[in-house]
Each structure stands twice: as structure tokens, then as C-alpha cells.
N, C-alpha and C positions, 0 to 999 in steps of 0.2 A: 717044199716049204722053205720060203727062204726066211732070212736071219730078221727082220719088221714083222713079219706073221709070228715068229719062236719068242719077240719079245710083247708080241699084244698079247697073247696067249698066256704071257707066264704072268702079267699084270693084269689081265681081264680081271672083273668083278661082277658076281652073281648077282643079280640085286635081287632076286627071287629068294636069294635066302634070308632066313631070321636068326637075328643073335641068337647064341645060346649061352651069353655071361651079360652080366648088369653090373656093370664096371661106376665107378665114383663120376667117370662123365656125365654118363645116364643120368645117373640119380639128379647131377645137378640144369643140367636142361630138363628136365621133369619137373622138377621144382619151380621154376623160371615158368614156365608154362602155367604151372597151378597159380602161381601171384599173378601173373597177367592177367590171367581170365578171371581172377577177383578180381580185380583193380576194374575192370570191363564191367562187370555184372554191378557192383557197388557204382560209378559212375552210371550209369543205368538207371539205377532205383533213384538216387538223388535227384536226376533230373527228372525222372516221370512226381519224385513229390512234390516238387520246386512246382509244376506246371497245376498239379492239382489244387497248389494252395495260392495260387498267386490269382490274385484278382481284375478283373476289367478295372481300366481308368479309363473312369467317366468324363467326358468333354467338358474343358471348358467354357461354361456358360457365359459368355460375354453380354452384360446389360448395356444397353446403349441408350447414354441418357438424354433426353427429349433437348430440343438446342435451344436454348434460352435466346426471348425474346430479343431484337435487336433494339428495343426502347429503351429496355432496363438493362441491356450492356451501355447504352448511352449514358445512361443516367448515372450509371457506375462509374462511368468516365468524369461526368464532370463532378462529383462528390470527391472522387479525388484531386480533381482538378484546383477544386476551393481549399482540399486540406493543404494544398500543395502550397499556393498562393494566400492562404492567410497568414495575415500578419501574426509576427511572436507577441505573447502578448505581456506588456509592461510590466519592468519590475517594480515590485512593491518599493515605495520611499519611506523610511521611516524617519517621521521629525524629531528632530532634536532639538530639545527646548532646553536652557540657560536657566538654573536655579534663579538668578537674581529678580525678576517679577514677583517669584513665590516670597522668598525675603521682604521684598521692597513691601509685599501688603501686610506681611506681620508684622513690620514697622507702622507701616500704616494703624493698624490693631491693634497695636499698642503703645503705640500715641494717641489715640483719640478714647478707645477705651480700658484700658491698662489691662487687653485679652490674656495677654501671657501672665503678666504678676497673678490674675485668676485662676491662668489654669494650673501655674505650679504652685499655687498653694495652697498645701493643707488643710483643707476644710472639717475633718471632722469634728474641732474642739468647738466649731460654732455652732449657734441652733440656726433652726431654720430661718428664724428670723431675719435676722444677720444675714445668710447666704441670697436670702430673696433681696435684699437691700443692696448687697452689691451685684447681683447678678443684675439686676434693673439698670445700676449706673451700665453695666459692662453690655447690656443690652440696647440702651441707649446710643453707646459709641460704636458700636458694630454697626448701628441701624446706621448710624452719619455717615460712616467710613467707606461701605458700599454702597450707600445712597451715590454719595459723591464718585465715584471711581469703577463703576459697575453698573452697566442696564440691564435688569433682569425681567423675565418674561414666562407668560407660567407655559410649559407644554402644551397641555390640553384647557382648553376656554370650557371645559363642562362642569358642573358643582363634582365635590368629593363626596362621593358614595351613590353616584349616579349608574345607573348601567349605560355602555357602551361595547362599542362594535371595534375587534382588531382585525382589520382587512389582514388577504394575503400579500407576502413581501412585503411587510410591513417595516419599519428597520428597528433591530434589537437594543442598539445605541441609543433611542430616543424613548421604545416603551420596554419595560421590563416587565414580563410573565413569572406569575407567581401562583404557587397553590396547586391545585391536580391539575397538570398540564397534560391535556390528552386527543390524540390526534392532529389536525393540521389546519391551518387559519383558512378562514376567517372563526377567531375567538369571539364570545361575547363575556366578560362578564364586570365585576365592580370595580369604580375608580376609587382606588385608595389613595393615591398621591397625584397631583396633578402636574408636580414635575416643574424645572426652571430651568430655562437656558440663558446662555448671557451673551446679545446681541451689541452691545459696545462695551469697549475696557477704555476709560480716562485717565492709565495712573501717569503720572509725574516723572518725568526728562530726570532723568540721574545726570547729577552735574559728574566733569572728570574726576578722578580722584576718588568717588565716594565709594566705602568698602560694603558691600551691601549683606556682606555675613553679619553687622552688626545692626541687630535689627534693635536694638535701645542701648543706648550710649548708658555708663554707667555717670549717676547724677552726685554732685559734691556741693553740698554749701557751704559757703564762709562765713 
């Protein structure tokens, strides 16, 4: 035997034999073992409930919608085409009218019929008498004053308390609705007033100078 056979020999290792000490190594690769194969078996059960509870996804139904006519894509076209190409449509002008006409006819009014001195004054201490006697003069001068300076024209040419017909789009500016207004024209029903418009104005060329806020001069006798 030589000296490599005397040293395999003294190292040889039986593996046929079994421990017989259970040493703190043991224990802990023992251990190691037992958590693995949980870990294993718990991974296991998680994915077989995962698979039992998960459900088929259902296809997406795709509707596929019918392809609209190529008239009415046309016609699509030019309706935009007109919004495109219409004109903006005009701004409102609001006129602006000069007190001095309004003045110039109370002057008028109260020169011809002393309107103003009537209307600011006091009447209750008179009887009726008296109020009908000057309201006549003051009537009279009115009547002159817009005779001469005013064409007036009655709205409607039909008697007062007539019936009559108000077409649709009628304009609101000329007839006024009044009473149970219900539903949508054509209206029919009573004329109450038949209404004036005033087709020429004749008043009187303000010279320069003239202050038209003084609608009566105040009067002095000597």
C-alpha cells in the first residue's frame, strides 16, 4: 500500500452510514426545508383560487354603423357651407334724438293754449264748472297747435268696438294686445282704440341763438 491509498483510506467517507447526533445544523436546514415546502404548497393553493374565480372576458362586440347616405353628407356640406359664408348680421343703431323738438312744442302748447299754466295749476279749489270752461279754451289751443304742426292718421280705418282679425307677425309697435292673451296669432278680437300715427311734423326753423329750454318766457307789463 502505498502512501495516496493510506491517505484515501484515512479520509474515505461511508455514506451508507446514518447520523447518530442531531446537532443545531440539522435542526436549522430542517427548518429551511419545512418553510420552503410551505411557501410552495401556499403558492399553489393561491393560484388554483385565483384560476377558479377569474372569469372569461367576453369579446368585444364591435357595432358597425350603417354608412350614411352620400346626399345627406352633401347636404351637410353645404349647410355649413352657408353658415360659413353668411353674412354678420348688423348692429343694432340706436337713435338719438335732441330734446329741443320736445321743448320747441311745449312752447308751441303753451302759446297757443296756456297747456302748461293748466297743468300746473291747482285745480281743486274750482268747481267743475270753472275746470270745464278752461279746459275748452285749453282744448281749443291744442286742437290749433297740432292741427297746424302735426298730420295725424288713425291706425286702423275700422269703427271702435268693432271685431277684427290680428294676423300672424303682426308688428307689436303698431297694435297692442290686451286682456287674456292666449296662444299664438292670428288673434281675433274687440277694437278699443283705433290708434294715431303721425305721417308729417311742420314745426318751425329755430332761429340761432334761440334757448329752447325756455319753453314761455316769463311776461312783464309796464
Amino acid at each position: 500500500m502505498n502512501a495516496n491509498e493510506t491517505i484515501m483510506n484515512t479520509y474515505a467517507i461511508d455514506l451508507s452510514l446514518r447520523p447518530t447526533t442531531f446537532d443545531l445544523w440539522h435542526v436549522c436546514l430542517a427548518g429551511t426545508v419545512v418553510v420552503l415546502m410551505g411557501l410552495l404548497i401556499l403558492l399553489l393553493l393561491i393560484m388554483i383560487f385565483s384560476r377558479s374565480r377569474a372569469k372569461p372576458v367576453e369579446p368585444v362586440k364591435i357595432v358597425q354603423q350603417p354608412a350614411e347616405p352620400i346626399v345627406k353628407i352633401v347636404e351637410k356640406i353645404v349647410e355649413v357651407e352657408k353658415l360659413v359664408q353668411a353674412p354678420a348680421p348688423e348692429p343694432v343703431i340706436l337713435k338719438e334724438y335732441t330734446p329741443d323738438a320736445a321743448m320747441q312744442v311745449l312752447g308751441l302748447l303753451q302759446k297757443d293754449a296756456r297747456f302748461i299754466d293748466f297743468i300746473k295749476e291747482d285745480i281743486t279749489a274750482y268747481s267743475d264748472a270753472d275746470i270745464g270752461a278752461a279746459a275748452r279754451v285749453v282744448h281749443e289751443g291744442c286742437k290749433k297747435t297740432i292741427g297746424e304742426h302735426f298730420v295725424l292718421a288713425p291706425i286702423r280705418s275700422e269703427q271702435e268696438g268693432s271685431r277684427i282679425s290680428v294676423p300672424a307677425g303682426f308688428d307689436a309697435s303698431i297694435i297692442r294686445l290686451t286682456g287674456n292673451i292666449v296662444g299664438s296669432a292670428p288673434f281675433n278680437g274687440t277694437l278699443v282704440h283705433k290708434g294715431w300715427q303721425v305721417t308729417d311734423v311742420r314745426l318751425p326753423k329755430l332761429t340761432q341763438g334761440h334757448n329752447p329750454n325756455i319753453v314761455a318766457a316769463a311776461e312783464v307789463e309796464l
